[in-house]
Backbone as numpy.savetxt, mean C-alpha at the origin, in Angstrom:
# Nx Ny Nz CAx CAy CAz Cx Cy Cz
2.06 -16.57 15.40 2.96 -15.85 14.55 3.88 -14.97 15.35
5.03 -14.56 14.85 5.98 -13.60 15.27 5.91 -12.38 14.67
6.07 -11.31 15.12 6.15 -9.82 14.70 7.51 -9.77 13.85
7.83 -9.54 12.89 8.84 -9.50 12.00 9.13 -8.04 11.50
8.59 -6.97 11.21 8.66 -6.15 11.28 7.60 -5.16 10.92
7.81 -3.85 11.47 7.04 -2.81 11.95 7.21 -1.73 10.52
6.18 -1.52 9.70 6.33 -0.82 8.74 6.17 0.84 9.04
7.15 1.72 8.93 7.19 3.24 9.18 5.27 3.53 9.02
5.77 4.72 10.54 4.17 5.43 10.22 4.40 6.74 10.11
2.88 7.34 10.32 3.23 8.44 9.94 4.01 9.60 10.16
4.32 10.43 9.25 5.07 11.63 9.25 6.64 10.98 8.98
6.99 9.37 9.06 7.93 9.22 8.58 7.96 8.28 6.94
6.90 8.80 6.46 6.25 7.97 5.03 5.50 7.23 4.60
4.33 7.18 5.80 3.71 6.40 5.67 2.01 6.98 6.11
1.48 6.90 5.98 0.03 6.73 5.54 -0.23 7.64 6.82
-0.99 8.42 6.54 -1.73 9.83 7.69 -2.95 9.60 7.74
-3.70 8.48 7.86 -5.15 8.37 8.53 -4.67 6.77 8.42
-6.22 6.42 8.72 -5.93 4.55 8.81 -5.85 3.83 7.54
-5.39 2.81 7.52 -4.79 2.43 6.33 -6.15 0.86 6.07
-6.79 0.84 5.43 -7.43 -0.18 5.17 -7.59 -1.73 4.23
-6.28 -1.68 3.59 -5.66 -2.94 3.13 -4.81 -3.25 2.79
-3.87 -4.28 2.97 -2.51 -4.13 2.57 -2.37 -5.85 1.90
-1.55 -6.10 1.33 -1.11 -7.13 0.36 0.03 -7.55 0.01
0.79 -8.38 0.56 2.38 -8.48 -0.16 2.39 -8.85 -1.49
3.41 -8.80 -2.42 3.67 -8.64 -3.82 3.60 -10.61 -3.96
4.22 -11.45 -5.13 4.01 -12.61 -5.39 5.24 -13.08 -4.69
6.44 -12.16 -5.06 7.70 -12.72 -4.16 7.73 -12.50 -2.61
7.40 -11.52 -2.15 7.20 -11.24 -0.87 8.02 -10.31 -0.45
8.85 -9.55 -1.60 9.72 -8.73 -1.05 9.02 -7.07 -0.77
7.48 -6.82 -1.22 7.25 -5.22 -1.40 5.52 -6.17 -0.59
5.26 -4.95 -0.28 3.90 -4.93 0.11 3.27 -3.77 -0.36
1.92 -4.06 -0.53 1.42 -3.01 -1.27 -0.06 -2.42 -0.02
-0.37 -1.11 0.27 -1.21 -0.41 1.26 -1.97 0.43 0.50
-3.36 0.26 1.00 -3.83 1.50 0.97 -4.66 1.86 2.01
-4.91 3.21 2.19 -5.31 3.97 3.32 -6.93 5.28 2.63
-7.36 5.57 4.16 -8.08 6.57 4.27 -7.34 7.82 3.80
-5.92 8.20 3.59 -5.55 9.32 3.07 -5.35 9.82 1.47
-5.99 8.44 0.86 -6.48 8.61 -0.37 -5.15 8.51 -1.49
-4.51 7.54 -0.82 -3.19 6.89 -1.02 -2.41 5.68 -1.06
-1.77 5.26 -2.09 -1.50 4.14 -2.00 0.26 4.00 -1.57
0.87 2.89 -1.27 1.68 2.79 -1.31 2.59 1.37 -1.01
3.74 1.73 -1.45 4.87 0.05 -2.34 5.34 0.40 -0.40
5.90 -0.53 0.13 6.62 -0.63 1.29 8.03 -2.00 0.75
9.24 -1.56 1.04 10.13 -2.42 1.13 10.36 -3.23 2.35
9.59 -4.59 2.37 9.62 -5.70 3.23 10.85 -5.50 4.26
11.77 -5.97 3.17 13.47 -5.52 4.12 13.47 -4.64 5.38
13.12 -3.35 4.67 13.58 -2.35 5.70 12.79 -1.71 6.34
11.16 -2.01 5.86 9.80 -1.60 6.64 9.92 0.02 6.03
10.90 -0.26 5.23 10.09 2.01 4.44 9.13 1.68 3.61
9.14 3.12 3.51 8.36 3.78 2.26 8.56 3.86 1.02
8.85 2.70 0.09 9.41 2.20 -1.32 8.53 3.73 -2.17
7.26 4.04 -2.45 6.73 4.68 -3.09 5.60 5.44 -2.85
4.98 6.13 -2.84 3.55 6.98 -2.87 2.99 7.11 -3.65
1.95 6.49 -3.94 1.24 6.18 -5.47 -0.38 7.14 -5.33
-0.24 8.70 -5.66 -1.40 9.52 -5.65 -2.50 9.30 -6.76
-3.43 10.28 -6.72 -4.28 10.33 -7.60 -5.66 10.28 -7.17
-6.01 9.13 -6.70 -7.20 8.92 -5.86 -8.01 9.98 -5.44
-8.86 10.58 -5.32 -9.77 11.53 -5.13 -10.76 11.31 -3.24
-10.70 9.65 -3.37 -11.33 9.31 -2.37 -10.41 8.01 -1.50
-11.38 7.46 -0.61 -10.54 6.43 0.57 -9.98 5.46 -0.77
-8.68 4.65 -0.47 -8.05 3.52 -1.21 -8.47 2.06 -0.04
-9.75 1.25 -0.93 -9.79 0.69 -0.16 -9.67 -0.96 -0.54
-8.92 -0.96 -1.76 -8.80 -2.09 -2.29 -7.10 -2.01 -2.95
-6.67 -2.90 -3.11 -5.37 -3.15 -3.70 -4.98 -4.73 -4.14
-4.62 -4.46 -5.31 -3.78 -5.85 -5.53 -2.74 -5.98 -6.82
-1.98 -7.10 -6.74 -0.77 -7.63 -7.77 -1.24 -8.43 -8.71
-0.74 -8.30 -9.92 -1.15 -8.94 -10.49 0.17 -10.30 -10.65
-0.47 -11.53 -10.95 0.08 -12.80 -10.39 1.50 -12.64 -10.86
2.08 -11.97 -11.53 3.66 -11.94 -12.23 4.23 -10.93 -11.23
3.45 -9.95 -10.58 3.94 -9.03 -10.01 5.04 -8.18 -10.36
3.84 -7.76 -12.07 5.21 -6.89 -12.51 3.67 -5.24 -12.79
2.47 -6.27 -12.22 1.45 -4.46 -12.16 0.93 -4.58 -10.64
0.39 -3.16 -10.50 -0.70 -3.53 -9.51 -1.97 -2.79 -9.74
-3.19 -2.82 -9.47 -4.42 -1.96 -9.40 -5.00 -1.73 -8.01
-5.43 -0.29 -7.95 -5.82 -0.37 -6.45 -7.60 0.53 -6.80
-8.08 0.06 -6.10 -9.32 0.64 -5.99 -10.14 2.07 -4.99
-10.56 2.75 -5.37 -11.49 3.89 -4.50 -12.60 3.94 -4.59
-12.46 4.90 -3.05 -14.15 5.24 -2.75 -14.25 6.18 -4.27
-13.97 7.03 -4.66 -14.09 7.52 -5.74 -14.24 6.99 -7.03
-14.78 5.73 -7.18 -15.36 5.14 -8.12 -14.22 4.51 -9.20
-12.88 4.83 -8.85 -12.36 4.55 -9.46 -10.94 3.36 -9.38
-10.46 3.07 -10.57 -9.29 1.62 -10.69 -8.16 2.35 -10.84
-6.64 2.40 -10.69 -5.55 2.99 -11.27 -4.38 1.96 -11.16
């Protein structure tokens, strides 16, 4: 494979501890992350930013996914919980 691009880290929007799963959307244009900082987040493929910051989570985000239309997503925590 080829390196295609390098998604922003931290302090420029992107995830402040390690990030433990990530997922592109159905089209391939957004990718979806989540991390040890108890955070999720949308990344714009294109330009490798920080599309969104999706809080709440109480604990690590260590699951994520699209749903097949890729018009939701659900991400999972150590905190027992779905959002």
């Amino acid at each position: 494979g080829e390196l295609v691009r390098v998604l922003e880290g931290a302090g420029a929007g992107g995830h402040q501890d390690n990030v433990l799963c990530a997922l592109f959307s159905p089209d391939g244009s957004t990718a979806l992350t989540g991390g040890q900082d108890k955070v999720a987040r949308l990344w714009d493929v294109g330009t490798g930013r920080c599309a969104a910051k999706l809080e709440g989570h109480t604990g690590t985000v260590s699951a994520v996914a699209w749903a097949p239309d890729g018009r939701h997503i659900v991400t999972g925590s150590h905190d027992r919980s779905l959002k």
